[in-house]
C-alpha positions as CSV (number, residue, x, y, z in Angstrom):
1,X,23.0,-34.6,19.5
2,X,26.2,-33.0,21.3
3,X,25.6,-29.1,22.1
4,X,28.4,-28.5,19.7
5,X,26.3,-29.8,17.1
6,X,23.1,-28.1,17.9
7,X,25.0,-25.2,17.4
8,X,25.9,-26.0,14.6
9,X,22.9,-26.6,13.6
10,X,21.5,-23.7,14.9
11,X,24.3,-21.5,12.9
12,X,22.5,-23.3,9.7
13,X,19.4,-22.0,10.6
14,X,20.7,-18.2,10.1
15,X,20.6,-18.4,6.0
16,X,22.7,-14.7,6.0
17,X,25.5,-16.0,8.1
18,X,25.8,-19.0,6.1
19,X,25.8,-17.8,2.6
20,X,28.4,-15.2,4.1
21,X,30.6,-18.4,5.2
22,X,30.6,-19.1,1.7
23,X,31.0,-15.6,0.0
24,X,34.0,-15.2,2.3
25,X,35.6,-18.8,1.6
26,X,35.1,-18.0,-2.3
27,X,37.0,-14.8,-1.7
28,X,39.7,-16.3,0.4
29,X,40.3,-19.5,-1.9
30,X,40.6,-16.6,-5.2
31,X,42.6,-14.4,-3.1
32,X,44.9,-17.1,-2.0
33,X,45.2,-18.5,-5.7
34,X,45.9,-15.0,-6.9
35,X,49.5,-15.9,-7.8
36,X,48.2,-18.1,-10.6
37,X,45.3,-15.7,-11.7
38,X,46.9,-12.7,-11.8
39,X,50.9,-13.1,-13.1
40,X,52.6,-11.4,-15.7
41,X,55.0,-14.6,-16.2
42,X,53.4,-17.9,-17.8
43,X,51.9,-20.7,-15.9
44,X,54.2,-23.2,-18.1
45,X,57.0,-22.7,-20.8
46,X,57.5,-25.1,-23.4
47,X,60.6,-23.7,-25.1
48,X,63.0,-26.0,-27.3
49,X,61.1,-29.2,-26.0
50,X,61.6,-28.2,-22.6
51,X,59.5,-27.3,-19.8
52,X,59.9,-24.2,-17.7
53,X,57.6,-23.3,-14.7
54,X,58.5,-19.0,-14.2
55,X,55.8,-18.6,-11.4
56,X,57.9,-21.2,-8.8
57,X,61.5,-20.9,-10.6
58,X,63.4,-18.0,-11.6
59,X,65.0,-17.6,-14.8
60,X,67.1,-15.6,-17.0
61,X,66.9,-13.7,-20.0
62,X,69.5,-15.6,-22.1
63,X,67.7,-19.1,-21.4
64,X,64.9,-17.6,-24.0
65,X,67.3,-16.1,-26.8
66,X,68.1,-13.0,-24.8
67,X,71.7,-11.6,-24.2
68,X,71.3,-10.1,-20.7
69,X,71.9,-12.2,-17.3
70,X,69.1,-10.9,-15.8
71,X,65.6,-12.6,-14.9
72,X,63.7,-13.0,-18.1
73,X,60.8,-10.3,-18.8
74,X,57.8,-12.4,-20.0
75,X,56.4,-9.1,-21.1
76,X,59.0,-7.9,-23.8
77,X,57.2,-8.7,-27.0
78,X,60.8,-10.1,-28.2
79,X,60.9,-12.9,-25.4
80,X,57.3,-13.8,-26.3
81,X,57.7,-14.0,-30.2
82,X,61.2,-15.9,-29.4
83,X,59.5,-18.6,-27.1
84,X,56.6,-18.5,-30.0
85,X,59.3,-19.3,-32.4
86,X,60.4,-22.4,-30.7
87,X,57.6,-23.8,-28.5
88,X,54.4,-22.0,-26.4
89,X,53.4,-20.8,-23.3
90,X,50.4,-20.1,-21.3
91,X,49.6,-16.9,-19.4
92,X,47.5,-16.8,-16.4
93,X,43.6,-15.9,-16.9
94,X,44.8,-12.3,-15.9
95,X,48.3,-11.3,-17.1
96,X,49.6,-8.5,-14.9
97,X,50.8,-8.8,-11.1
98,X,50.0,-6.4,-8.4
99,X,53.3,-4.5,-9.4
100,X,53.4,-4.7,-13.0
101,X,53.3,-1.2,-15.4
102,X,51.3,-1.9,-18.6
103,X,54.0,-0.2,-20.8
104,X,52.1,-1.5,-23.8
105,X,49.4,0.4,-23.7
106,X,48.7,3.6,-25.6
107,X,46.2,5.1,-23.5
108,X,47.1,7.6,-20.4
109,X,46.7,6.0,-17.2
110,X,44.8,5.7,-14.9
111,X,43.2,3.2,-17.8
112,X,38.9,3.2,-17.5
113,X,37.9,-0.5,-17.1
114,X,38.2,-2.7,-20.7
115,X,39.0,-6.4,-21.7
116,X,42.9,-5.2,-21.8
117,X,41.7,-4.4,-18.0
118,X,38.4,-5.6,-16.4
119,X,38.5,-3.0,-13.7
120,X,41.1,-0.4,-15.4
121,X,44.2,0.9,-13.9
122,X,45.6,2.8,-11.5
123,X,47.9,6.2,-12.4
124,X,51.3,4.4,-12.6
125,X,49.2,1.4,-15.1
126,X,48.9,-1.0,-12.8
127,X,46.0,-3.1,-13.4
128,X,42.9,-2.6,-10.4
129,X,41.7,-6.2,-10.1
130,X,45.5,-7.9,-10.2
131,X,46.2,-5.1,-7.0
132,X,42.5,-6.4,-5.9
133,X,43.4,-9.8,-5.1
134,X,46.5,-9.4,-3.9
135,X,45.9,-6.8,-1.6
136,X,42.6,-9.4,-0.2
137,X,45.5,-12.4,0.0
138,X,47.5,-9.7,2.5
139,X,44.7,-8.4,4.3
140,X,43.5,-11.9,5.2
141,X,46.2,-13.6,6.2
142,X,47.3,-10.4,8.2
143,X,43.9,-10.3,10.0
144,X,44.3,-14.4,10.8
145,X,48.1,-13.8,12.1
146,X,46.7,-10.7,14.2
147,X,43.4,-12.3,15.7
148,X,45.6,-15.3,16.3
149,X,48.2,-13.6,17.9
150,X,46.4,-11.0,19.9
151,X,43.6,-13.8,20.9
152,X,46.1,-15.9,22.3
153,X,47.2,-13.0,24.6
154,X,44.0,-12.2,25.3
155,X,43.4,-15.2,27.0
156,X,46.0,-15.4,29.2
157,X,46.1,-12.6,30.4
158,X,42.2,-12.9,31.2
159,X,42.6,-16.6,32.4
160,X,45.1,-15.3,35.0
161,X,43.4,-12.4,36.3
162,X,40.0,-13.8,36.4
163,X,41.3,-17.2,37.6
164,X,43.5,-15.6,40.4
165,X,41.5,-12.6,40.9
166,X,42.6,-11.0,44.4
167,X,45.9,-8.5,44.0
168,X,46.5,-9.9,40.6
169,X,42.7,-9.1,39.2
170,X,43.3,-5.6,40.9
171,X,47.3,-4.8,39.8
172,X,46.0,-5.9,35.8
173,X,42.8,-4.4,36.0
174,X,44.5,-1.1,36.5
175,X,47.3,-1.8,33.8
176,X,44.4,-2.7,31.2
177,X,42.8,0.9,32.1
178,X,45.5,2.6,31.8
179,X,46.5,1.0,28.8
180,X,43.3,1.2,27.6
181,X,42.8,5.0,28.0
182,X,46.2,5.8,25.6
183,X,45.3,7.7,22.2
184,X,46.1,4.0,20.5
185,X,46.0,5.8,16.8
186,X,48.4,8.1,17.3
187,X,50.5,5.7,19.4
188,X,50.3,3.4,16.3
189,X,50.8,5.9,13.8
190,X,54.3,7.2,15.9
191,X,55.5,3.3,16.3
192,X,54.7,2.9,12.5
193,X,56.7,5.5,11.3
194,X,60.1,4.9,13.4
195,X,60.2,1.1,12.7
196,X,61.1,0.4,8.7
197,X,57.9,-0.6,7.4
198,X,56.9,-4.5,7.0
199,X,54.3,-7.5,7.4
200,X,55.8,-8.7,10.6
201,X,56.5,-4.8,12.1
202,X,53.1,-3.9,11.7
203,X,52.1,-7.0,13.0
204,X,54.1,-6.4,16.3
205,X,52.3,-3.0,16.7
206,X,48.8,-4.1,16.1
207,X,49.1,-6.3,18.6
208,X,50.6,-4.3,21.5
209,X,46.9,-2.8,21.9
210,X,44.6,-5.6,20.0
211,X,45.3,-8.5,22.6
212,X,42.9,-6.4,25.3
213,X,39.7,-7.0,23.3
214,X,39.1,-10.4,24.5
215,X,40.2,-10.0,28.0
216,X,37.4,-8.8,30.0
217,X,35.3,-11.8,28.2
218,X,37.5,-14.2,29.3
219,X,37.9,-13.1,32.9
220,X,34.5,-12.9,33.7
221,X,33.9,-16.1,32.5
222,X,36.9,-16.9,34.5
223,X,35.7,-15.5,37.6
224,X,32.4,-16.9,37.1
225,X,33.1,-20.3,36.7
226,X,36.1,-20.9,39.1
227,X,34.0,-21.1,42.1
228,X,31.9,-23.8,40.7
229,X,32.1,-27.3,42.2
230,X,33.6,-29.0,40.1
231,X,36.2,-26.6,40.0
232,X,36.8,-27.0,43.6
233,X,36.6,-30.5,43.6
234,X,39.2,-30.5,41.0
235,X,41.2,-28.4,43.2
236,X,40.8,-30.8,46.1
237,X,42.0,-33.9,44.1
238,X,45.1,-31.8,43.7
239,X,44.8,-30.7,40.1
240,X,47.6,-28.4,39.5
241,X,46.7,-24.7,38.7
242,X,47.2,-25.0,34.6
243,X,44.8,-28.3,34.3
244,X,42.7,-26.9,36.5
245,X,42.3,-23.7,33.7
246,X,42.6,-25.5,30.8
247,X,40.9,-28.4,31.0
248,X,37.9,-27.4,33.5
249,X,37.5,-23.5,32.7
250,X,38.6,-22.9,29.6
251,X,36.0,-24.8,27.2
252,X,33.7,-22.5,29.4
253,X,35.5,-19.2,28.6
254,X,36.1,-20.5,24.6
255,X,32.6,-20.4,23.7
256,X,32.0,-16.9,25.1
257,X,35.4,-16.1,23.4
258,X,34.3,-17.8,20.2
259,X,31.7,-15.0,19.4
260,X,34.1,-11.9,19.2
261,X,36.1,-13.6,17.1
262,X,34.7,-12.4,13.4
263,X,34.8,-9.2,15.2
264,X,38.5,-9.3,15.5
265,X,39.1,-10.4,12.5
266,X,37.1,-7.1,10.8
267,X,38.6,-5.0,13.4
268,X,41.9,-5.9,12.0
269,X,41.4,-5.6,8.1
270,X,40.2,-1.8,9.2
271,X,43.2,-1.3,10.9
272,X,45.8,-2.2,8.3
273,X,43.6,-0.9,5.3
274,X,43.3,2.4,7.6
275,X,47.4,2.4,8.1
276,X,48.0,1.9,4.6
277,X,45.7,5.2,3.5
278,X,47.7,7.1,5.4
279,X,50.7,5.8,4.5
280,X,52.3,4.1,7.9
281,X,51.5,0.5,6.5
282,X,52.8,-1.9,4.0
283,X,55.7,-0.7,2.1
284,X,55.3,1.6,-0.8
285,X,54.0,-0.2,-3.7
286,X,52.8,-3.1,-2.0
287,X,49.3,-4.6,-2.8
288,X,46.6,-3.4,-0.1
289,X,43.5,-2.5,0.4
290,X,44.4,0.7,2.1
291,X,46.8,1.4,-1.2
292,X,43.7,1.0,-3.6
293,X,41.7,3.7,-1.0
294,X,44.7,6.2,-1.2
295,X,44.6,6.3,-5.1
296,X,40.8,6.3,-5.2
297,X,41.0,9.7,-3.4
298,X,43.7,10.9,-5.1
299,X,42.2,10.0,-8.7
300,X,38.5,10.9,-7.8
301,X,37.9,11.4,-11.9
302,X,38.8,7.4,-11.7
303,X,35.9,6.0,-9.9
304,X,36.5,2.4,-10.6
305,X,39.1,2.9,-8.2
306,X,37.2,4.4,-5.6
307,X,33.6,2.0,-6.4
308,X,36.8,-1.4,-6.3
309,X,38.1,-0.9,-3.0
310,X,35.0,0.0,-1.4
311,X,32.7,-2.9,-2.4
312,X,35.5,-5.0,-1.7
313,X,35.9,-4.1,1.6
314,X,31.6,-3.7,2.0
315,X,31.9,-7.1,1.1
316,X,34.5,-8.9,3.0
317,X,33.2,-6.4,5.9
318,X,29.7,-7.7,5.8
319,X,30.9,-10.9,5.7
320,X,32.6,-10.8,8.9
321,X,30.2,-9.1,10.5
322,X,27.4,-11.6,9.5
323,X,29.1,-14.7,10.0
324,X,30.3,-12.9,13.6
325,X,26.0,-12.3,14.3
326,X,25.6,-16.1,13.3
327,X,28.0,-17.2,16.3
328,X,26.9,-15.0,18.5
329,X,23.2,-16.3,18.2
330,X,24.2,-20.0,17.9
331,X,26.2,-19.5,21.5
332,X,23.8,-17.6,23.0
333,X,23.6,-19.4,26.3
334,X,19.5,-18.0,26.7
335,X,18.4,-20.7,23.6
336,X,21.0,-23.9,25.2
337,X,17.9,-23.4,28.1
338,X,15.3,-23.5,25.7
């Protein structure tokens, strides 16, 4: 057995962090399907023996009977009865999108939670569990792109001071502390609200302070592992600087790396769900997590708002933070001597 697959085996062993592996793929699989659970246009159109497909192809008004150029509202009761008239259609399980108003509806919003709604509305009608997913689908793949990102620079920057050391260990060492000691929230919040609000913006400020959580990891590993004899003998055979790093220190400094990963990862849902609440995230009337925190507050008579986005994010947390545990005690170098 190779020690990646003890590990492996060892992560098994930790029931908790394994049903959490699971927990968290269901959410990301439903999150990531959200566009055809949660839609307020039909999955398929069959409409004068032709087939229509609204959720991948945009169409107009006057291609169902309408008279206006504009994209077709699968909502109006007119363009429903008209594509009734001459064919079917079939909605998704949930018929509203994060941004859709529930016009129909009689009843003052925010709506309590019903069959019309399964976990009400919001107070512009917007239905909870549609905003739900696709708030999850942005705050994961957000979180991936960020850990990504800022893990990649992480690395570098501690595979060259630790690998180096000398002047360069010192000259970043110093940069990384002063960095390091800047109010980062306020910094964030001032850089949020002169940039025009986006994915890829926020993105670009999250990571001018996330990259430094992995460095100090990965230059002591660095520094620990470059004076080792292979890594001198490599050095002697005239192995160029990069191999040398790559291919001799880095699997070393990976699996050290490896277990601050989920850490990351729920480091960087809190940050974008805490940006959005106070309102220096995603643009207004996106889907977030952070959005569905704001209106719980501001609607605390509405507590399926409030109760949704905090087991949501208890759960996806908990996840994380379980699954992170689970790494941590399957690389734990004390039980490889064991």
């Amino acid at each position: 057995m190779s020690r990646w697959q003890y590990r492996w085996a060892r992560f098994k062993q930790n029931k908790t962090a394994l049903w959490a592996v699971f927990v968290l793929l269901f959410i990301c699989i439903l999150s990531l399907s959200s566009t055809f659970i949660a839609n307020d246009k039909p999955l398929i159109i069959k409409y004068k023996n032709e087939f229509y497909f609204p959720i991948f192809t945009s169409y107009t008004d006057q291609q169902f009977g309408g008279s206006l150029p504009t994209q077709a509202d699968y909502t109006d009761p007119f363009t429903q009865q008209e594509i009734r008239r001459h064919g079917w259609y079939v909605m998704p399980p949930i018929p509203y999108s994060y941004d859709t108003i529930d016009l129909q509806s009689a009843l003052p919003s925010p709506q309590p939670p019903s069959w019309r709604h399964f976990l009400g509305t919001d107070d512009v009608a917007r239905d909870v569990l549609a905003r739900l997913l696709y708030g999850l689908r942005i705050s994961l793949i957000f979180a991936l792109a960020l850990t990504v990102v800022s893990s990649l620079i992480g690395f570098i920057v501690g595979a060259v001071q630790g690998y180096f050391g000398g002047y360069v260990d010192l000259c970043l060492g110093r940069i990384l502390e002063i960095w390091g000691s800047l109010p980062q929230l306020f910094i964030l919040i001032i850089l949020a609200s002169l940039f025009a609000p986006g994915f890829f913006t926020l993105l670009f400020v999250l990571c001018l302070f996330g990259w430094t959580s992995l460095v100090g990891v990965v230059r002591a590993e660095f520094l620990r592992v470059r004076n080792f004899e292979y890594v001198r003998a490599a050095r002697a055979l005239g192995a160029s600087h990069m191999r040398v790093m790559v291919k001799h220190i880095l699997p070393n400094a990976l699996v050290s790396a490896l277990t601050y990963i989920p850490f990351i990862f729920a480091g960087a849902i809190v940050s974008l769900t805490a940006l959005d609440f106070l309102g220096f995230g995603l643009p207004a009337g996106s889907a977030s997590l952070g959005d569905l925190v704001r209106q719980g507050k501001e609607n605390l008579h509405a507590l399926w708002i409030g109760l949704t986005a905090f087991f949501a994010l208890t759960v996806v947390l908990s996840c994380l933070l379980f699954i992170g545990e689970g790494v941590r005690d399957a690389f734990d170098p004390r039980k490889d001597e064991q």
